[in-house]
N, CA, C and O atoms as a CHARMM CRD file, in Angstrom:
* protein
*
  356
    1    1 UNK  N      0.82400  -1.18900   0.00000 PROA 1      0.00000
    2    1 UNK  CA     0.00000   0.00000   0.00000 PROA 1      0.00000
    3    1 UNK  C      0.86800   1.25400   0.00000 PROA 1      0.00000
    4    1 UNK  O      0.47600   2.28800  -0.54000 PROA 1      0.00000
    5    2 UNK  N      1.91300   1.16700   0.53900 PROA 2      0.00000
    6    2 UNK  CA     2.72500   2.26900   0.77700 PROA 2      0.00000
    7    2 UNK  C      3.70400   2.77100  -0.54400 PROA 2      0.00000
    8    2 UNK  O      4.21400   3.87900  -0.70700 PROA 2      0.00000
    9    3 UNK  N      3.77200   1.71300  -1.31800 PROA 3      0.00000
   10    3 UNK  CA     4.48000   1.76400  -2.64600 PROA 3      0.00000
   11    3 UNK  C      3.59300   2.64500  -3.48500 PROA 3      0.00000
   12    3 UNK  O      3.91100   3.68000  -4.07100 PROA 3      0.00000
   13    4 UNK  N      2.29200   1.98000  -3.42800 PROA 4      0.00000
   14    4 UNK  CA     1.02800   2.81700  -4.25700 PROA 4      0.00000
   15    4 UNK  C      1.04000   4.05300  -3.74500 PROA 4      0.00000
   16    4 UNK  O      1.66800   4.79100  -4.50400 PROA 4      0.00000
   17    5 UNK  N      0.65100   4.59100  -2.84700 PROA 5      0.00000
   18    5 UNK  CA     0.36000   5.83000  -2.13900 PROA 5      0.00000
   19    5 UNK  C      1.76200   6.43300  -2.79200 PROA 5      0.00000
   20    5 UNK  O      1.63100   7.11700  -3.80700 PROA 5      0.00000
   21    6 UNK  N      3.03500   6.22700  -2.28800 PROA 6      0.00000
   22    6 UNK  CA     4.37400   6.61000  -3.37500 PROA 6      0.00000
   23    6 UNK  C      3.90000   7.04000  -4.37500 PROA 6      0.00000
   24    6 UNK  O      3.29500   8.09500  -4.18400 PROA 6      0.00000
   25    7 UNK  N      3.90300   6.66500  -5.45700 PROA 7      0.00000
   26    7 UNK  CA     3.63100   6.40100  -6.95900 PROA 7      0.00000
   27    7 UNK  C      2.69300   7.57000  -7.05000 PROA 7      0.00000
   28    7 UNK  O      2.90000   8.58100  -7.72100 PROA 7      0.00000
   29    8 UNK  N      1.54900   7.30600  -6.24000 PROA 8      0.00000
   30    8 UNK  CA    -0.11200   8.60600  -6.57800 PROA 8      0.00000
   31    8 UNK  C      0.79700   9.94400  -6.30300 PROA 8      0.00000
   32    8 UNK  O      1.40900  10.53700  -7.19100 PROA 8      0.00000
   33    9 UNK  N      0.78100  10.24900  -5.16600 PROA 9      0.00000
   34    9 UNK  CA     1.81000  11.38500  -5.30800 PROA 9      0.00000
   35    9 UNK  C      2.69200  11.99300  -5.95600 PROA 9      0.00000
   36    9 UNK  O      2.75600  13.20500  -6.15700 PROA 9      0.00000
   37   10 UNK  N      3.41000  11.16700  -6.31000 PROA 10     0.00000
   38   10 UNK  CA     4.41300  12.07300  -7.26400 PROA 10     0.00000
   39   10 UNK  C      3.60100  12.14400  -8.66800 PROA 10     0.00000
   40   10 UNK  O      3.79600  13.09400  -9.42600 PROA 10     0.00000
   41   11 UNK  N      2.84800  11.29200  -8.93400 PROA 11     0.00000
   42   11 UNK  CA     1.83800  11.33800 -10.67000 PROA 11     0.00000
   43   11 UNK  C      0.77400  12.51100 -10.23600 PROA 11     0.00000
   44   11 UNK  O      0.45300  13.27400 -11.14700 PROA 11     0.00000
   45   12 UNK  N      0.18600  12.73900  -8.92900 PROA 12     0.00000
   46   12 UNK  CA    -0.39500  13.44400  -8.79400 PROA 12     0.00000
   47   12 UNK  C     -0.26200  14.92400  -8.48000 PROA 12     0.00000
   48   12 UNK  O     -0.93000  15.91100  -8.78900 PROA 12     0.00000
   49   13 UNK  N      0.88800  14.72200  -7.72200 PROA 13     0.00000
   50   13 UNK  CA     1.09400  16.66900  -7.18300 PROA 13     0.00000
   51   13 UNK  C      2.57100  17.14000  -8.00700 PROA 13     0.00000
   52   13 UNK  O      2.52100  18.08500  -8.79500 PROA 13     0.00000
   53   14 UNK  N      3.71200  16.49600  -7.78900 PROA 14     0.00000
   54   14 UNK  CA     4.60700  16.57700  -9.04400 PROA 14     0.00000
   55   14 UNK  C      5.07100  15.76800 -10.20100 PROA 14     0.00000
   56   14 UNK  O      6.15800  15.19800 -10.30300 PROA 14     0.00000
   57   15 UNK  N      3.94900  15.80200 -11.18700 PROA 15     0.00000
   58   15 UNK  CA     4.48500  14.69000 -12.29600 PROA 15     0.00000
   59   15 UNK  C      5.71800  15.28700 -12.97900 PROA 15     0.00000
   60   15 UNK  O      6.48200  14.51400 -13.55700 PROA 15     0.00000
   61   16 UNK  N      6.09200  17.19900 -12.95200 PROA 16     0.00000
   62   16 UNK  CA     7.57500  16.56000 -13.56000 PROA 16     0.00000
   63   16 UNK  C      8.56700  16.88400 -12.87000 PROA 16     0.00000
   64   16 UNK  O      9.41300  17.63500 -13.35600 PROA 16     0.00000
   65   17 UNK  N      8.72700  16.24300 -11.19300 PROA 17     0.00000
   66   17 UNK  CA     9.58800  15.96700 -10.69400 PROA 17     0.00000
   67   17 UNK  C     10.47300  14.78300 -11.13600 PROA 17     0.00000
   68   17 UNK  O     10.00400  13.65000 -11.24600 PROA 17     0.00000
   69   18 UNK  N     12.01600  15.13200 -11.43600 PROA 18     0.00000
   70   18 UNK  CA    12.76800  13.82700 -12.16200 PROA 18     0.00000
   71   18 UNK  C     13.07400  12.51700 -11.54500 PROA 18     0.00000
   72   18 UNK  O     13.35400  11.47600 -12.14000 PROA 18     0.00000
   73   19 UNK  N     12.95000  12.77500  -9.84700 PROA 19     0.00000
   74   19 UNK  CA    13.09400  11.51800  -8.98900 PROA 19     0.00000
   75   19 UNK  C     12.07300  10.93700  -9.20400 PROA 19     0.00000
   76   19 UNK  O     11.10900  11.67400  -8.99100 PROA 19     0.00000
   77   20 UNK  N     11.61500   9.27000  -9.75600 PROA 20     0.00000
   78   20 UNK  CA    10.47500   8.99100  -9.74600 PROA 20     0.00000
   79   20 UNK  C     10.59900   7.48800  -9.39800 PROA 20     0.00000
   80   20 UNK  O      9.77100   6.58100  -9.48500 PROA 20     0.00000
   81   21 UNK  N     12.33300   7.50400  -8.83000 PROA 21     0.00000
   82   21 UNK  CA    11.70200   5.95800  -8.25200 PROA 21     0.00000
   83   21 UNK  C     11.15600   6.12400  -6.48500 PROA 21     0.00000
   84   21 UNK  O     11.79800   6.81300  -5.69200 PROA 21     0.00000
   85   22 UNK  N     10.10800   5.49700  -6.16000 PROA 22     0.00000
   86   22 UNK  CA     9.95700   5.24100  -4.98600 PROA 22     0.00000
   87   22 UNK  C     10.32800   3.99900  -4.14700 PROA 22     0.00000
   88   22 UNK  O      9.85400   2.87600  -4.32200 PROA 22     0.00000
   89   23 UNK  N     11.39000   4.40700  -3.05600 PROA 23     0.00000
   90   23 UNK  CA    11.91100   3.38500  -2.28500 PROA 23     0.00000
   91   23 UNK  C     10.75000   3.21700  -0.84000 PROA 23     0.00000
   92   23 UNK  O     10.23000   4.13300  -0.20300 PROA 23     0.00000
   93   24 UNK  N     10.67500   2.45600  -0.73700 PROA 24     0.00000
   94   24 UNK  CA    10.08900   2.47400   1.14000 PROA 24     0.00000
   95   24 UNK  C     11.32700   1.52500   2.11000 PROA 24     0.00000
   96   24 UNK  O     12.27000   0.77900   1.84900 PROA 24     0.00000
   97   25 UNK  N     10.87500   1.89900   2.94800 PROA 25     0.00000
   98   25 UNK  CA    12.43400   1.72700   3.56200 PROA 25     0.00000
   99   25 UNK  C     11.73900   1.43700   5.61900 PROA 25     0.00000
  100   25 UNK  O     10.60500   0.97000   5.72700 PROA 25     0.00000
  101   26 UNK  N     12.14600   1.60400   6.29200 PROA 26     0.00000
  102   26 UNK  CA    11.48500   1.95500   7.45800 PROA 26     0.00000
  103   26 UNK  C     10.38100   0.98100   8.03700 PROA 26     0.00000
  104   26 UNK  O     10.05600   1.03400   9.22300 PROA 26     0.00000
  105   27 UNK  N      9.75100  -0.02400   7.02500 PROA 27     0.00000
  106   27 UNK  CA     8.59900  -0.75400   7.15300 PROA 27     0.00000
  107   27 UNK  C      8.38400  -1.26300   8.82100 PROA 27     0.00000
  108   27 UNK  O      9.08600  -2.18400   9.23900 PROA 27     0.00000
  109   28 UNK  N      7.60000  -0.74600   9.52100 PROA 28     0.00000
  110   28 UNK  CA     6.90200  -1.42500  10.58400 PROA 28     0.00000
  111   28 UNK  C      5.36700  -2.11000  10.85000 PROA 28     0.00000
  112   28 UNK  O      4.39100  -1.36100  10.80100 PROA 28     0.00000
  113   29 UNK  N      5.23200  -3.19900  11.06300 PROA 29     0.00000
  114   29 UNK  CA     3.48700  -3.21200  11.32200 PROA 29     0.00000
  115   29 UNK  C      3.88300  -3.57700  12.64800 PROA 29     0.00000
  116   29 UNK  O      4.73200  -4.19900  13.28600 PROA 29     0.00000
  117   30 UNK  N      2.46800  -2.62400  12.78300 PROA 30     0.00000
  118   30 UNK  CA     2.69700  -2.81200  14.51900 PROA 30     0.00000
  119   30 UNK  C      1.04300  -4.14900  15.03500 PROA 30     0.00000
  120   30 UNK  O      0.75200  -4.90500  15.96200 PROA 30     0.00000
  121   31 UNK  N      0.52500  -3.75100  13.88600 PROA 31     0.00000
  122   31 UNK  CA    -0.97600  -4.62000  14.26400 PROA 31     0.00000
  123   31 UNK  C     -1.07700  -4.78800  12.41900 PROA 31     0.00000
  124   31 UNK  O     -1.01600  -3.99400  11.48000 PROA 31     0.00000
  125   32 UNK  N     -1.26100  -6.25900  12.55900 PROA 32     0.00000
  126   32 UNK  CA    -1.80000  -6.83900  11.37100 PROA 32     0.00000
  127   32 UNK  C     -3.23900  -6.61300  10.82000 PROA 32     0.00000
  128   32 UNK  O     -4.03200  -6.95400  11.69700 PROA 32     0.00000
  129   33 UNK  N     -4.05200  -6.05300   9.40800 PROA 33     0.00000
  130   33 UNK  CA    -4.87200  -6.16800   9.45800 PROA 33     0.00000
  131   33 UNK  C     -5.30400  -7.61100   8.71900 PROA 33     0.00000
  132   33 UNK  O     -4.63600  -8.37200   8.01900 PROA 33     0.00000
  133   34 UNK  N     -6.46900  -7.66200   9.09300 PROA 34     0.00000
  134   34 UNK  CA    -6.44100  -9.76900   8.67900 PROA 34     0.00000
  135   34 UNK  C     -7.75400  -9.29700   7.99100 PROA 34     0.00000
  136   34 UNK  O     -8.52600  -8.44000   8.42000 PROA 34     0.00000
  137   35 UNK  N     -7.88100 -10.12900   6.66300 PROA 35     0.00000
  138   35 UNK  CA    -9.14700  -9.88000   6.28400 PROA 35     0.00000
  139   35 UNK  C    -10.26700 -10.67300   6.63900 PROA 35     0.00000
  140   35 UNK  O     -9.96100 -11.86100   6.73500 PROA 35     0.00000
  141   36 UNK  N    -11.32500 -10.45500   6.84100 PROA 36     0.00000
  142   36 UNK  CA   -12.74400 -11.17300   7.05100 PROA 36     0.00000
  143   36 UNK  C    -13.90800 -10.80600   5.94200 PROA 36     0.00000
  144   36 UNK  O    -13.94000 -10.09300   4.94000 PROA 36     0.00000
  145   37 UNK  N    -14.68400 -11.50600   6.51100 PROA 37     0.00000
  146   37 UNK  CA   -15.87300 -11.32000   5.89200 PROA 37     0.00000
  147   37 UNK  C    -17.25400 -10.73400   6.16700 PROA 37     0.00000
  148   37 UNK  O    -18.28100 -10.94800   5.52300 PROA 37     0.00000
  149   38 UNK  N    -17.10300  -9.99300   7.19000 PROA 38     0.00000
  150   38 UNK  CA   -17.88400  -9.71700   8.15000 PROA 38     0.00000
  151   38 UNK  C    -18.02000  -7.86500   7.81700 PROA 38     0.00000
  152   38 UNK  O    -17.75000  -6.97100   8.62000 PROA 38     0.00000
  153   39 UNK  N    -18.40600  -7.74400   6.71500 PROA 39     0.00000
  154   39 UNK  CA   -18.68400  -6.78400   6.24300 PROA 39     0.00000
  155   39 UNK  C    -17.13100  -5.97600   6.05900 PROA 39     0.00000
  156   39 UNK  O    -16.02300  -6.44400   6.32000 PROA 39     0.00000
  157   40 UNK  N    -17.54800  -4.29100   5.39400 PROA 40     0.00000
  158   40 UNK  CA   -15.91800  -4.11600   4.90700 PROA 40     0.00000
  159   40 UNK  C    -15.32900  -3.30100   6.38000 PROA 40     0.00000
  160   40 UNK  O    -15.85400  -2.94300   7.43500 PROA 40     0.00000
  161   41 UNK  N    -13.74500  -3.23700   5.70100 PROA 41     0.00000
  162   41 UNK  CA   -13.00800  -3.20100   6.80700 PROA 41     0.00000
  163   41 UNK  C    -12.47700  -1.63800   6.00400 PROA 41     0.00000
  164   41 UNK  O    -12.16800  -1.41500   4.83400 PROA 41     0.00000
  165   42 UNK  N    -12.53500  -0.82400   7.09700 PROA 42     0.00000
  166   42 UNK  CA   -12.00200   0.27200   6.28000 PROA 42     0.00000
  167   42 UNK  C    -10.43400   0.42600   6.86900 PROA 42     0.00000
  168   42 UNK  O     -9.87600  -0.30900   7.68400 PROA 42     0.00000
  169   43 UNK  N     -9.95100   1.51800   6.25100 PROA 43     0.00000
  170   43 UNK  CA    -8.39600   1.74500   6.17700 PROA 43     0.00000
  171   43 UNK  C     -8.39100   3.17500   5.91700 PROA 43     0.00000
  172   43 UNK  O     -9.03300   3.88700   5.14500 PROA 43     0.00000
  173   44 UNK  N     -7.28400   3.44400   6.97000 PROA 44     0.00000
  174   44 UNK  CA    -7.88800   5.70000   6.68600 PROA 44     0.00000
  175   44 UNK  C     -5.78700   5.41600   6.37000 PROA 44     0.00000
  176   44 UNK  O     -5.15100   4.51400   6.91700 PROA 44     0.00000
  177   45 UNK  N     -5.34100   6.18400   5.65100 PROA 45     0.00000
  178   45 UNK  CA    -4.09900   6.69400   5.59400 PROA 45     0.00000
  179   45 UNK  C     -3.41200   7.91100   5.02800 PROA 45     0.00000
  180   45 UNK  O     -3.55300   8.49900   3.95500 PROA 45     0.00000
  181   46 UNK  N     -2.49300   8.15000   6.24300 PROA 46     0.00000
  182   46 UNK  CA    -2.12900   9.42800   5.78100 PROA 46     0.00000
  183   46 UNK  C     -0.48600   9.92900   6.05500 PROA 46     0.00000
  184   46 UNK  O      0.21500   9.54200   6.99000 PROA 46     0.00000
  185   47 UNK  N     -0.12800  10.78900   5.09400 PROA 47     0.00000
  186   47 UNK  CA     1.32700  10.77600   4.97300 PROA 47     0.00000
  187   47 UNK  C      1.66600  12.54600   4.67400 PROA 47     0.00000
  188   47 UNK  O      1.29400  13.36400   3.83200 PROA 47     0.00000
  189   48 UNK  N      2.47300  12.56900   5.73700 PROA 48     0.00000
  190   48 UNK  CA     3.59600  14.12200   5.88600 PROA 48     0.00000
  191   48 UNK  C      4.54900  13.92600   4.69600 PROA 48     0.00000
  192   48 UNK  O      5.35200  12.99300   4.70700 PROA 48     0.00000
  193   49 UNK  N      4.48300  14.69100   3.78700 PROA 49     0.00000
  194   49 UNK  CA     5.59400  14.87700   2.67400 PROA 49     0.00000
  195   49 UNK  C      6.71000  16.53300   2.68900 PROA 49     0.00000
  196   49 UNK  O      6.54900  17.73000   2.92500 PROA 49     0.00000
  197   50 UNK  N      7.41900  15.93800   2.42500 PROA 50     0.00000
  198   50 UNK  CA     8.47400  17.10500   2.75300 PROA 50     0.00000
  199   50 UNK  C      8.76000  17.10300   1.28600 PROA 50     0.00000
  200   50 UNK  O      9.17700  16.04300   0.82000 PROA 50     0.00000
  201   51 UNK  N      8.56400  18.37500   0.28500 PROA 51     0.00000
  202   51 UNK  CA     9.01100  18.10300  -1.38600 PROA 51     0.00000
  203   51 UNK  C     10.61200  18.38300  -0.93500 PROA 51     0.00000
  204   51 UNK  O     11.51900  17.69200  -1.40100 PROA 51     0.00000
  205   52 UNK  N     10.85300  19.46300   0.01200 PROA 52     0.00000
  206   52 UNK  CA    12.36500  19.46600  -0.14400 PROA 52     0.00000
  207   52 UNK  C     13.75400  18.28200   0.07300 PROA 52     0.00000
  208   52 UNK  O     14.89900  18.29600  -0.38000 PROA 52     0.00000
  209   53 UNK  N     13.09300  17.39400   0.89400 PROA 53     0.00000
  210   53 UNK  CA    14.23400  16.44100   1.10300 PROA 53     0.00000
  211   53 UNK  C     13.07200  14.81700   0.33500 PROA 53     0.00000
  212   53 UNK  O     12.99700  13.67000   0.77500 PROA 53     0.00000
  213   54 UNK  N     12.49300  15.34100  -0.67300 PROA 54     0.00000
  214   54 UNK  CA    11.70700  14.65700  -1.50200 PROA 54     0.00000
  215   54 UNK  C     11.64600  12.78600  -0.37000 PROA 54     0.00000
  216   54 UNK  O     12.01800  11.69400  -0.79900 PROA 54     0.00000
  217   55 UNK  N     10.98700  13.12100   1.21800 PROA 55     0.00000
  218   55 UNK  CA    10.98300  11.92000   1.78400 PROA 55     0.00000
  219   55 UNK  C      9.64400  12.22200   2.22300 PROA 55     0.00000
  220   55 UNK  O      9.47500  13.42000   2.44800 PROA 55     0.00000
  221   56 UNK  N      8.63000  11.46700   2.41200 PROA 56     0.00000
  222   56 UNK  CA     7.29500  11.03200   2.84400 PROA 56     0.00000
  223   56 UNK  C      7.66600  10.11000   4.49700 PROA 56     0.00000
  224   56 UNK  O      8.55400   9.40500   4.97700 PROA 56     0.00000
  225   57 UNK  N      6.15100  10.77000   4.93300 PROA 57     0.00000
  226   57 UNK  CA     5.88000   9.36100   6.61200 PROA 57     0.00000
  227   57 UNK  C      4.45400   9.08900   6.11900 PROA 57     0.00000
  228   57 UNK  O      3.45500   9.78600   5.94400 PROA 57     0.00000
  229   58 UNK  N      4.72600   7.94500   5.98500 PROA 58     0.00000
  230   58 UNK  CA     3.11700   7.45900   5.35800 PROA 58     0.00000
  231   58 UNK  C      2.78300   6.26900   6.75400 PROA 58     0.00000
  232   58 UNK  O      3.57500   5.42800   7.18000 PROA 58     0.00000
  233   59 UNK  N      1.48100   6.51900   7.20900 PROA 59     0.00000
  234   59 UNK  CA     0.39500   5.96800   7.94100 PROA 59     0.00000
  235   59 UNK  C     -0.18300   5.23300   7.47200 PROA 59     0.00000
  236   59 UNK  O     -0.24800   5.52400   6.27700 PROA 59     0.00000
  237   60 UNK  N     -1.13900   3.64100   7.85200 PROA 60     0.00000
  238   60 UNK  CA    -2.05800   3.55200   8.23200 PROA 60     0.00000
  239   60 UNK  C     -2.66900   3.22000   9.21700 PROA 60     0.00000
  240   60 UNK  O     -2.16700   2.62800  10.17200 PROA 60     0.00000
  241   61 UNK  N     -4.19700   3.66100   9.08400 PROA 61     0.00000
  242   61 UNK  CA    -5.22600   3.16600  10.35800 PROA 61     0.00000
  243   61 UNK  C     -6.16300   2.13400   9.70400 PROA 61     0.00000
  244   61 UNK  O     -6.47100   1.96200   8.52400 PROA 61     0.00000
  245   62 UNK  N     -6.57900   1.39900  11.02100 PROA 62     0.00000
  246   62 UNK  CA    -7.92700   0.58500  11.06700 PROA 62     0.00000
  247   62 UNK  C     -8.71500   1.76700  11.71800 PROA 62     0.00000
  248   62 UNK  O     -8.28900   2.43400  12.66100 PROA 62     0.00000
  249   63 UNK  N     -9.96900   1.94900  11.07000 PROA 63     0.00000
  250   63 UNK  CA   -10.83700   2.89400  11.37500 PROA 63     0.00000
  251   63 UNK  C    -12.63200   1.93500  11.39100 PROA 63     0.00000
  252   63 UNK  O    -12.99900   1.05300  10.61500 PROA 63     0.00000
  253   64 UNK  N    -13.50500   2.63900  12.72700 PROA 64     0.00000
  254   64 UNK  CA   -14.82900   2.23900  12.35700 PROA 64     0.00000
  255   64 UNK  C    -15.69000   2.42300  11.71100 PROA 64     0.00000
  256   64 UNK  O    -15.41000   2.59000  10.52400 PROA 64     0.00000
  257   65 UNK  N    -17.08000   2.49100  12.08000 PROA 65     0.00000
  258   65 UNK  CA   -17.86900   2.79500  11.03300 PROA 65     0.00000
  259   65 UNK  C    -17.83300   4.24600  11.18400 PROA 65     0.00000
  260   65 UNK  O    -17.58800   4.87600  10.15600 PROA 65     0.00000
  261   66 UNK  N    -18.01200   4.84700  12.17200 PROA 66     0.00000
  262   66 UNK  CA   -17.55600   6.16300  11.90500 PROA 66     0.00000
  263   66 UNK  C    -16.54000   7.06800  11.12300 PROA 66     0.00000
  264   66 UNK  O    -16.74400   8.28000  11.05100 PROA 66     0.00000
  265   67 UNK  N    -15.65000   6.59200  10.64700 PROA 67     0.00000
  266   67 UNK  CA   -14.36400   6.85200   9.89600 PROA 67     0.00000
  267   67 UNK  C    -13.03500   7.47100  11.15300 PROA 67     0.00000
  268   67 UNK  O    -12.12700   8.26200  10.90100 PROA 67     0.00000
  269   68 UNK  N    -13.34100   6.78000  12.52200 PROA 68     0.00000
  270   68 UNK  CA   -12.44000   7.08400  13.55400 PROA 68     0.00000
  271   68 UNK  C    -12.20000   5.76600  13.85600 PROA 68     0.00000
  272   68 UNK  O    -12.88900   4.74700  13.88800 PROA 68     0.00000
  273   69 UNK  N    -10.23000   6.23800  14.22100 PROA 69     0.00000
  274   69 UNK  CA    -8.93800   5.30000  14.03900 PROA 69     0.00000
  275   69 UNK  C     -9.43300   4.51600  15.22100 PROA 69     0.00000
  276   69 UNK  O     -9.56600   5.19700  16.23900 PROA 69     0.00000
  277   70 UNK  N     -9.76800   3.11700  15.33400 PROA 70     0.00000
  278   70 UNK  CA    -9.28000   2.05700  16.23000 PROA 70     0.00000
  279   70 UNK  C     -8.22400   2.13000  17.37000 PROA 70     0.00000
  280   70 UNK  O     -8.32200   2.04000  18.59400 PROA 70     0.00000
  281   71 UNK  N     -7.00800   2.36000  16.38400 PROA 71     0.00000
  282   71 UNK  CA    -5.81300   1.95000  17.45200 PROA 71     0.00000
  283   71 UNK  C     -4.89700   3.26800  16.59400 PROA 71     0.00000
  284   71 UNK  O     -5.27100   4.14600  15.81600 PROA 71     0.00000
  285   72 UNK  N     -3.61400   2.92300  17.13900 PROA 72     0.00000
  286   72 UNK  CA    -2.29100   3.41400  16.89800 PROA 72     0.00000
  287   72 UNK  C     -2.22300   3.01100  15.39200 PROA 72     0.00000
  288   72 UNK  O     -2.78000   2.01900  14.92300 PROA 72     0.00000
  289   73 UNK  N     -1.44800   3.93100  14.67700 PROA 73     0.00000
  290   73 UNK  CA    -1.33500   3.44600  13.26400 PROA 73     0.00000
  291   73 UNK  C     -0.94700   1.81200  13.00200 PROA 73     0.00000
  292   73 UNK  O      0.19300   1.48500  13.33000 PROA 73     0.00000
  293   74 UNK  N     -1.58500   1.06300  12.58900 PROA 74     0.00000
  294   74 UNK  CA    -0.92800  -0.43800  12.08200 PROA 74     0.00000
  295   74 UNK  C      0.16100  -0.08600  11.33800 PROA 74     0.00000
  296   74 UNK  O      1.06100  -0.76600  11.83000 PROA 74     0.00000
  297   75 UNK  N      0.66900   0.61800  10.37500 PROA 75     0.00000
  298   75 UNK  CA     1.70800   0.50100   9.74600 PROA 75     0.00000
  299   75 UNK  C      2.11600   1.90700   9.48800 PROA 75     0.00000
  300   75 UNK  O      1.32300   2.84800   9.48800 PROA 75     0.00000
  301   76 UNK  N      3.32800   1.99700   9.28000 PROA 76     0.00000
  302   76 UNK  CA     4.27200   3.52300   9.48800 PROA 76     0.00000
  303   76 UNK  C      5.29500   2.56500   8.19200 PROA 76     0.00000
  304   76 UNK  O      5.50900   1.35300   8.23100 PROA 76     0.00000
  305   77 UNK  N      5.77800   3.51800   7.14800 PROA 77     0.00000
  306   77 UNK  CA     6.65400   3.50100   6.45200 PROA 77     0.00000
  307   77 UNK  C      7.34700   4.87900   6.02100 PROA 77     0.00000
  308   77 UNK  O      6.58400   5.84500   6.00400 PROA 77     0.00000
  309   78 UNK  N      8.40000   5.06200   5.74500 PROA 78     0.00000
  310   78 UNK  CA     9.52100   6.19600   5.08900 PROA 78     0.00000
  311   78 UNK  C      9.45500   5.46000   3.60400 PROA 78     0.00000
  312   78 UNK  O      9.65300   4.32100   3.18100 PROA 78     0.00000
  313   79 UNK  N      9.08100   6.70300   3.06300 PROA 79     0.00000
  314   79 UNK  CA     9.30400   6.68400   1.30800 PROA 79     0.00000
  315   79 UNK  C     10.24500   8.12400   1.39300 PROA 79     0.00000
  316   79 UNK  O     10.30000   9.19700   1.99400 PROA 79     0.00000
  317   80 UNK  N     10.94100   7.32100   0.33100 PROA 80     0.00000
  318   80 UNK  CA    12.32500   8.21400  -0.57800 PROA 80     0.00000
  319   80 UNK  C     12.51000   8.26200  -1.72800 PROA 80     0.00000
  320   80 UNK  O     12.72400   7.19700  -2.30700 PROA 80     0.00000
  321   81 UNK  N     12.49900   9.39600  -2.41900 PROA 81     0.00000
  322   81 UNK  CA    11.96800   9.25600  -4.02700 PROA 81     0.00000
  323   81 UNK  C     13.87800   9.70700  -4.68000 PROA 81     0.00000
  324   81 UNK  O     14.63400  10.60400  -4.30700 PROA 81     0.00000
  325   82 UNK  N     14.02100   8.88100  -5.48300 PROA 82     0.00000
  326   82 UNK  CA    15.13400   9.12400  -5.78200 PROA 82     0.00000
  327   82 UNK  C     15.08800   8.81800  -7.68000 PROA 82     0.00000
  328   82 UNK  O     14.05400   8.40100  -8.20200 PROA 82     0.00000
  329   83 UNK  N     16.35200   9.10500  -8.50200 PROA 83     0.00000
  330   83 UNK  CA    16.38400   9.35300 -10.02700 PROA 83     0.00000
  331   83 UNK  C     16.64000   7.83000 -10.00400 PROA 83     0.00000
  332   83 UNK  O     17.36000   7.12900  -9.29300 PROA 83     0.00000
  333   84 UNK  N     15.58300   7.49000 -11.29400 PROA 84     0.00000
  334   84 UNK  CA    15.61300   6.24100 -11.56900 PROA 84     0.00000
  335   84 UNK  C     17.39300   6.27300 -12.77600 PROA 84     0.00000
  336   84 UNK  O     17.80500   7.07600 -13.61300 PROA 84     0.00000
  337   85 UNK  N     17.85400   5.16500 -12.30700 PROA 85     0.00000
  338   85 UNK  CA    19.78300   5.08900 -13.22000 PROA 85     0.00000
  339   85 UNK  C     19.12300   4.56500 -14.28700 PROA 85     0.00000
  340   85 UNK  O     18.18200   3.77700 -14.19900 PROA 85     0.00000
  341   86 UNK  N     19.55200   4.94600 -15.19700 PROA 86     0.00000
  342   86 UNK  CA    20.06700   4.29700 -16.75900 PROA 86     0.00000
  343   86 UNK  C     20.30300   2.76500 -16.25700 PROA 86     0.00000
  344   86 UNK  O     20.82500   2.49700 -15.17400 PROA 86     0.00000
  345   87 UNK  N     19.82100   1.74300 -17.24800 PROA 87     0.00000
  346   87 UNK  CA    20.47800   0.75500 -17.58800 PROA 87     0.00000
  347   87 UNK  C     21.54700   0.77600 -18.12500 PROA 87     0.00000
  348   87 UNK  O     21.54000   1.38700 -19.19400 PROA 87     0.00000
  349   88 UNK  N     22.90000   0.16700 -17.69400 PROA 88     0.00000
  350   88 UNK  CA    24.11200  -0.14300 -18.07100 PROA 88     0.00000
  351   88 UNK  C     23.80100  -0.99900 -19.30400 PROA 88     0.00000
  352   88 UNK  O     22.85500  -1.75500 -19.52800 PROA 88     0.00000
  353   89 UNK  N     25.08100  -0.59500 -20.18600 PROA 89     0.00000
  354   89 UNK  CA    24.86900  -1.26000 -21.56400 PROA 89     0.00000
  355   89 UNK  C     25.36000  -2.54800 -21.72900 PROA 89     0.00000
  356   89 UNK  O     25.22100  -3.12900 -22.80500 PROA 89     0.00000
């Protein structure tokens, strides 16, 4: 999820920024979400971007029916957008 959220951002707020690979790096889950069947499970996430040191803190939550967080974020990642290299010949 955190790769995607990467990716939307930079296509979305700077598409012609030249760094366009996204690394994630940092990966923690602190609480697993497990899927069921028991109607849907929502997911709220959200991420502090800094364009100057082109690094993201991306969140997520388990949230209720209300659209308020459960717990502590389940997952915290660092994205780092860096220039995709040339293939060597």
């Amino acid at each position: 999820m955190a790769l995607t959220v990467g990716k939307y951002l930079i296509d979305r707020f700077r598409p012609d920024m030249n760094e366009r690979l996204v690394d994630v790096s940092d990966f923690v889950v602190e609480k697993a979400l497990i899927p069921h069947s028991q109607g849907p499970q929502l997911v709220r996430q959200s991420t502090k971007f800094d364009w100057s040191t082109k690094t993201a803190e991306c969140k997520f939550y388990s949230v209720n029916v209300n659209k308020l967080p459960r717990y502590s974020p389940l997952e915290l990642a660092m994205l780092t957008y860096n220039r995709i290299r040339p293939k060597r010949p």
